[in-house]
N, C-alpha and C positions, 0 to 999 in steps of 0.2 A: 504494500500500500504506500503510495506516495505520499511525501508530508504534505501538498495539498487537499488530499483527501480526507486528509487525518485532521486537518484544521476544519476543512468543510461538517466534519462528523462530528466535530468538538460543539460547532456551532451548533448544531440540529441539537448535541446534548442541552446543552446552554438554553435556548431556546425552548426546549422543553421544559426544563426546570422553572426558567423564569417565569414559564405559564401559569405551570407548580403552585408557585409563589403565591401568585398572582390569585389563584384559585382558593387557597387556605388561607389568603389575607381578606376576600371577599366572604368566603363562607363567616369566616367568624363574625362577622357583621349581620349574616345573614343566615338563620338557622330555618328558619322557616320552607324556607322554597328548595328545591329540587334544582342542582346545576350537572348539566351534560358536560365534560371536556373532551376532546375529539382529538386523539393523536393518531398521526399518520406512523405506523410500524413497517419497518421492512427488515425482515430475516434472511440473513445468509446466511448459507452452509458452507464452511469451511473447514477442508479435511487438512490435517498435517500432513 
């Protein structure tokens, strides 16, 4: 994997966390309502 890649994939982490975040700082405000979060998952198989 190239270190562009690896930077690309750091971001998607990143990104998703921040959603994360973003999700458990609104809930606690908000316990009442039902929230959906939507992440995009892509699995690879990789053999040694």
């Amino acid at each position: 994997m190239k270190t562009t890649e690896k930077i690309a994939n750091a971001k998607k982490r990143i990104d998703e966390l921040e959603r994360l975040i973003k999700y458990w700082n609104d809930s606690d405000d908000d316990h009442d309502e039902a929230k959906i979060v939507n992440f995009t998952v892509k699995i690879e198989n990789n053999v040694a």
